[in-house]
PAZABA-103157 format. One record per residue: x, y, z of N, C-alpha, C in turn. Coordinates in steps of 0.02 Angstrom, whole numbers, padded with zeros to 5 digits, always signed. Example, Ala and Ser with C-alpha at 12.3 -4.5 7.8 and 13.67 -1.06 7.14 Angstrom:
BEGIN
+00660-00284+00390+00615-00225+00390+00660-00165+00390+00642-00112+00354+00684-00053+00357+00645+00002+00394
This chain:
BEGIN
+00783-02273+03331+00731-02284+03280+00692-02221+03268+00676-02199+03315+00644-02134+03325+00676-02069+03277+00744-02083+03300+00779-02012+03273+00782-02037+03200+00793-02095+03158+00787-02123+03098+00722-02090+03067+00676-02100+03104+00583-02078+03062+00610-02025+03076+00624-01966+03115+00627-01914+03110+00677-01877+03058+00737-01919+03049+00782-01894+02990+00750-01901+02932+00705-01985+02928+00669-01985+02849+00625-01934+02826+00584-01902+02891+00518-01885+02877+00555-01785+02847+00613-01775+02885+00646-01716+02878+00660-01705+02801+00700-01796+02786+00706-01782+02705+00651-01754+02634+00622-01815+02682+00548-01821+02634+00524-01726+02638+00499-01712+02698+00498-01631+02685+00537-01585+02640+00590-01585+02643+00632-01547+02627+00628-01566+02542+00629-01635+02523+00622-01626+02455+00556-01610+02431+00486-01623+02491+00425-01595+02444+00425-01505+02441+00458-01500+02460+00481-01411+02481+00533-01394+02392+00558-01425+02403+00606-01410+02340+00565-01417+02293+00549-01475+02281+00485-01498+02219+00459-01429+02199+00407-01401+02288+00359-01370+02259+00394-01303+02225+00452-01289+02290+00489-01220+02230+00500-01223+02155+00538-01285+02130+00528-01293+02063+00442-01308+02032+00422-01309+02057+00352-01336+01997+00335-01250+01994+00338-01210+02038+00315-01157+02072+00309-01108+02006+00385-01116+01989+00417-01055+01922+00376-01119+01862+00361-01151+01853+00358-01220+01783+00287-01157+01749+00225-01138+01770+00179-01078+01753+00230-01035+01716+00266-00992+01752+00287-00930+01729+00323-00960+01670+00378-01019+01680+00429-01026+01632+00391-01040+01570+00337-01082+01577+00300-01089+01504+00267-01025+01461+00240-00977+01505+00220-00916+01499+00271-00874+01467+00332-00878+01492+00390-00853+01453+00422-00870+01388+00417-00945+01382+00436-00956+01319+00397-00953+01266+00348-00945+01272+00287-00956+01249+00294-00874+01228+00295-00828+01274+00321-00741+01239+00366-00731+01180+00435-00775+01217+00486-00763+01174+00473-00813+01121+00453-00848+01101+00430-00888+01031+00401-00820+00990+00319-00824+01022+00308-00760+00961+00328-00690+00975+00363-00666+01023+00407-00609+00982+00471-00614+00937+00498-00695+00932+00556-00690+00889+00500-00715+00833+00459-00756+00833+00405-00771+00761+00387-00721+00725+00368-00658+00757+00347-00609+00729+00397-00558+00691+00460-00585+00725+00526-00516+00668+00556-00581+00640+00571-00641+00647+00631-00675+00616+00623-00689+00538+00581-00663+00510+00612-00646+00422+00637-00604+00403+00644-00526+00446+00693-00486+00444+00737-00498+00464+00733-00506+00520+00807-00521+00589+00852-00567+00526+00822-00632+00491+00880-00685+00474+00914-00639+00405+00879-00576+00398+00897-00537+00318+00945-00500+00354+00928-00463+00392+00987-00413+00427+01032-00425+00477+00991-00492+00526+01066-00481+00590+01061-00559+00589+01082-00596+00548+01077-00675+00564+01104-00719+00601+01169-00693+00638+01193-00703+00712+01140-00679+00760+01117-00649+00792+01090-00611+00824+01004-00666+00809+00994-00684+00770+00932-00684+00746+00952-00788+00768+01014-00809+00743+01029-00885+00772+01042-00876+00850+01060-00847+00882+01097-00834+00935+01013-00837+00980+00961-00807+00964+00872-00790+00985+00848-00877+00998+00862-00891+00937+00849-00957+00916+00851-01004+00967+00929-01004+00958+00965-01061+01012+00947-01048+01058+00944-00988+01106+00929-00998+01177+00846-01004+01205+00803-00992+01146+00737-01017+01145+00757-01105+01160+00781-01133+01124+00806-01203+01114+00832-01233+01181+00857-01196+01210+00903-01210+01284+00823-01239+01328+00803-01154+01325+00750-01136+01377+00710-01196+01360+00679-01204+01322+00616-01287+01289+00651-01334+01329+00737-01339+01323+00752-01406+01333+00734-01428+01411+00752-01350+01433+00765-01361+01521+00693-01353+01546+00658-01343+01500+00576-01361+01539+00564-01422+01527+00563-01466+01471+00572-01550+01469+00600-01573+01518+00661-01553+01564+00680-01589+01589+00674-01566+01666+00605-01539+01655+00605-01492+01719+00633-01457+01793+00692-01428+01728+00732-01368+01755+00668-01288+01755+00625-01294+01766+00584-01255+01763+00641-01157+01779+00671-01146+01838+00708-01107+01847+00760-01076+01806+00791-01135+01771+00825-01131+01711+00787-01088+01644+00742-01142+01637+00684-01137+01572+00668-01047+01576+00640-01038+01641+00617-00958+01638+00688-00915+01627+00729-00925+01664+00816-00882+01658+00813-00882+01595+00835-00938+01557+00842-00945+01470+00778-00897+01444+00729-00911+01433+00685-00877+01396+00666-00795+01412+00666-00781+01490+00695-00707+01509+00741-00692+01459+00795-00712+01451+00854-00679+01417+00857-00682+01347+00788-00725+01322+00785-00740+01246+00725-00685+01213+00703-00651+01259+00645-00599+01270+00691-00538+01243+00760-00536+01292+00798-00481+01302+00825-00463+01234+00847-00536+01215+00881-00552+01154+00846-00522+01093+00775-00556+01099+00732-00522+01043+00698-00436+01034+00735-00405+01088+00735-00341+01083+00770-00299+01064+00838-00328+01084+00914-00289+01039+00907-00303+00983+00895-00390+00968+00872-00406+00882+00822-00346+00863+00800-00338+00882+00743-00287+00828+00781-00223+00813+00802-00197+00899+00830-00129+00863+00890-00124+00817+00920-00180+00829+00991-00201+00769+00956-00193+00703+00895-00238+00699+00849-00232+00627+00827-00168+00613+00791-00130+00650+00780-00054+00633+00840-00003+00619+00892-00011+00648+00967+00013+00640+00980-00001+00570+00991-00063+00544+01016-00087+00484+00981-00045+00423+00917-00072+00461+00839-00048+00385+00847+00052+00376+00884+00072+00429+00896+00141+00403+00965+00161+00380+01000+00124+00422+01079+00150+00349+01083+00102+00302+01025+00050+00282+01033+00036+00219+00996+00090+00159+00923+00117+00188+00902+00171+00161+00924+00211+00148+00984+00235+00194+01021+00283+00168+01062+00289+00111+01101+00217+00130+01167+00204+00090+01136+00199+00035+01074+00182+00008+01026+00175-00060+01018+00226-00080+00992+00290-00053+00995+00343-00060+01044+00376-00109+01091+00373-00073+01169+00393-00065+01171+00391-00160+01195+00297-00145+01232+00251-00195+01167+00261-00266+01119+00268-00245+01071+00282-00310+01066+00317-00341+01076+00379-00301+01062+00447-00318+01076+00478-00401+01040+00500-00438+01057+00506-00516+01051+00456-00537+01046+00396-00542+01069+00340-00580+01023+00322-00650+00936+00327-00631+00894+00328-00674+00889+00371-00718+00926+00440-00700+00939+00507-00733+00987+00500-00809+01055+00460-00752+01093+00466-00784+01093+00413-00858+01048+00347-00840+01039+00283-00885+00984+00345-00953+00951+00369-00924+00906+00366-00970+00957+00449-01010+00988+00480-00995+01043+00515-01031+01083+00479-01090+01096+00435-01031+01156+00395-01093+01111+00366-01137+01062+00339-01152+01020+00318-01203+01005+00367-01248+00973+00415-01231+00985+00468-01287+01019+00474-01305+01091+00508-01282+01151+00526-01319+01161+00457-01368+01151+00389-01348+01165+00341-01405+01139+00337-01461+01048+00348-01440+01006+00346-01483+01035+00416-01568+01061+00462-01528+01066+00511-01575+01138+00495-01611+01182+00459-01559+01262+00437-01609+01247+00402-01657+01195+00340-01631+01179+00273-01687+01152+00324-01760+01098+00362-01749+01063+00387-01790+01113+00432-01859+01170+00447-01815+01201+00495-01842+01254+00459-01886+01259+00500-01954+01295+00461-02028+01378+00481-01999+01400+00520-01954+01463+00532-01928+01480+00531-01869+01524+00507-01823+01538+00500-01742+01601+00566-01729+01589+00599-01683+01626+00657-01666+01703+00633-01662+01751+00677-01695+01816+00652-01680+01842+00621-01620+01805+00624-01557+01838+00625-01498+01805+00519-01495+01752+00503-01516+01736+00440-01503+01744+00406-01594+01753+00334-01565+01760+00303-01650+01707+00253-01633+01702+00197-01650+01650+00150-01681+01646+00096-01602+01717+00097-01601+01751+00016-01540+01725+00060-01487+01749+00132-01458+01727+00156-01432+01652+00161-01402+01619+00183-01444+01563+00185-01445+01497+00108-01419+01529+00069-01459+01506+00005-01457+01545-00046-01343+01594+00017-01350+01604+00005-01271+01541+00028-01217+01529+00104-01228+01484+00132-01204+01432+00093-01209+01408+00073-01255+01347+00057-01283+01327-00036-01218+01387-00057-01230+01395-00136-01177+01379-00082-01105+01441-00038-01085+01421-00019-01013+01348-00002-00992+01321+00038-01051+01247+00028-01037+01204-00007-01031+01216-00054-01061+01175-00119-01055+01179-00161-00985+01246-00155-00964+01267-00184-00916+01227-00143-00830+01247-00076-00864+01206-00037-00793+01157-00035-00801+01112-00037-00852+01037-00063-00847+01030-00104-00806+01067-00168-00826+01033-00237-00802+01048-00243-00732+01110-00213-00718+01131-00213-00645+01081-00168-00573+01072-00114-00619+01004-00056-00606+00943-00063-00574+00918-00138-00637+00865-00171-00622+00853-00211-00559+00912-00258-00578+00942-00327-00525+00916-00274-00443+00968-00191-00448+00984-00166-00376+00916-00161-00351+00874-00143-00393+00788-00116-00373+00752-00162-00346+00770-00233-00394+00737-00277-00360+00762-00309-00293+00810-00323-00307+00842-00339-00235+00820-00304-00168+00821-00238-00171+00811-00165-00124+00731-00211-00095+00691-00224-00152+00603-00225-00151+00610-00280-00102+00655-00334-00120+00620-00396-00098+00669-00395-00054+00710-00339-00002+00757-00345+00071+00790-00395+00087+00859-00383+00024+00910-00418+00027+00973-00368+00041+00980-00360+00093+01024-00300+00120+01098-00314+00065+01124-00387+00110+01185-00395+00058+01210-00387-00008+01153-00389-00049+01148-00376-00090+01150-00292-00144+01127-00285-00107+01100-00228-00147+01138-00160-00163+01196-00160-00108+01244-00083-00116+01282-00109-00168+01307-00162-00186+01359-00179-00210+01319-00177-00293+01256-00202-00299+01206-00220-00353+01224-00112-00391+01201-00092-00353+01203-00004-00339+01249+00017-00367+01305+00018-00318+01373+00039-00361+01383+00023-00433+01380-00045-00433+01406-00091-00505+01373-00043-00575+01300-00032-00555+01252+00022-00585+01278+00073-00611+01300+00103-00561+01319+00179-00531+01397+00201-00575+01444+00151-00559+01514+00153-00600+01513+00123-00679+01464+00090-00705+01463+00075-00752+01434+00136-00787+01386+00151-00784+01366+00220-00803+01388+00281-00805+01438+00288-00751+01479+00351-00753+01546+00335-00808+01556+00270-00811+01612+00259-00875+01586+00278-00951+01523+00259-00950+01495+00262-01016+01484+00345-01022+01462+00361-00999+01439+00453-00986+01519+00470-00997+01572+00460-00959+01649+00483-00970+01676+00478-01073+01662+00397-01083+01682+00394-01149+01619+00419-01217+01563+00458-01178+01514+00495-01233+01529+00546-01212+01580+00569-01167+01601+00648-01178+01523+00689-01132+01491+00645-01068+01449+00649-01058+01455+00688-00983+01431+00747-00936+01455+00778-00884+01424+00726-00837+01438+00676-00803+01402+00642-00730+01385+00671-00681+01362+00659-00649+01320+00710-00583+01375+00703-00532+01386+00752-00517+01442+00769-00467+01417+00705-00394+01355+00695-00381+01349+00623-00311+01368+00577-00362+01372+00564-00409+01352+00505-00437+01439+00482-00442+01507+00527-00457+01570+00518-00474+01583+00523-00407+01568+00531-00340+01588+00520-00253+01575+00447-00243+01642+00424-00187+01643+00350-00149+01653+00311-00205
């Protein structure tokens, strides 16, 4: 009987021992998620523009960590949210990475373009005006140029705004479309394009 109370009383110890190790981390683990919430709160309207794996991937294991403190996995809860801390740090520099070779590639892909739109408008302005079109362009011609411009305007516009309001996906492709439409029209007005502007 004796050795019985002594096995119960061993159990009973041993689990208020465990208990207290888990309740022990339940402080820190809340403390932690509670970090990694607002450091992913504070970037995730960029993060979901530039790295949106990376930025779901933050998410979810915030999600883990919550669950396993509900169910007080407290040990768990802190592991998860440690690593969702970690998570939201590569996320950023992935986001700062992106936000500069997209600057660039804007750079790049822009370069001349406002130059070149407001060229080709003149040269139109003075064909329209003019009672004869140079042997080298005719009317169909002309009235081609005249669409490509319109077209790289609008595309021009679309790229600027897009760029403003950081829509990464968007915007090189918005650029180019710009960029090659304009160098066609400048080609069929017999017009010289800027040597960046006819590269890639």
């Amino acid at each position: 009987m004796t050795s019985k109370k002594y096995l119960l009383f061993a159990l009973v110890a041993v689990t208020i021992l465990f208990l207290a190790a888990c309740s022990s981390n339940k402080e820190p683990a809340a403390v932690a998620i509670k970090a990694a919430e607002d450091a992913f709160s504070a970037a995730k309207s960029e993060a979901e523009k530039f790295v949106p794996d990376q930025a779901k991937s933050v998410e979810d294991t915030i999600k883990v960590a919550k669950a396993s403190f509900e169910k007080g996995k407290f040990d768990d809860a802190l592991n998860m949210a440690t690593a969702a801390q970690e998570k939201v740090k590569a996320m950023n520099a992935a986001v700062a990475a992106r936000k500069e070779n997209l600057a660039k590639n804007w750079a790049e892909i822009s370069g001349g373009v406002p130059e070149m739109l407001e060229a080709i408008k003149s040269r139109l302005d003075v064909l329209k005006a003019s009672k004869r079109l140079p042997k080298s362009l005719d009317k169909a011609r002309l009235e081609e140029a005249e669409m490509l411009y319109e077209v790289a305007s609008m595309m021009w516009d679309e790229a600027k705004k897009t760029f403003s309001g950081g829509n990464p996906a968007d915007v090189i492709p918005l650029a180019t479309a710009a960029k090659e439409d304009a160098v066609k029209a400048m080609k069929i007005l017999d017009m010289q394009a800027p040597e960046a502007a006819t590269k890639g």
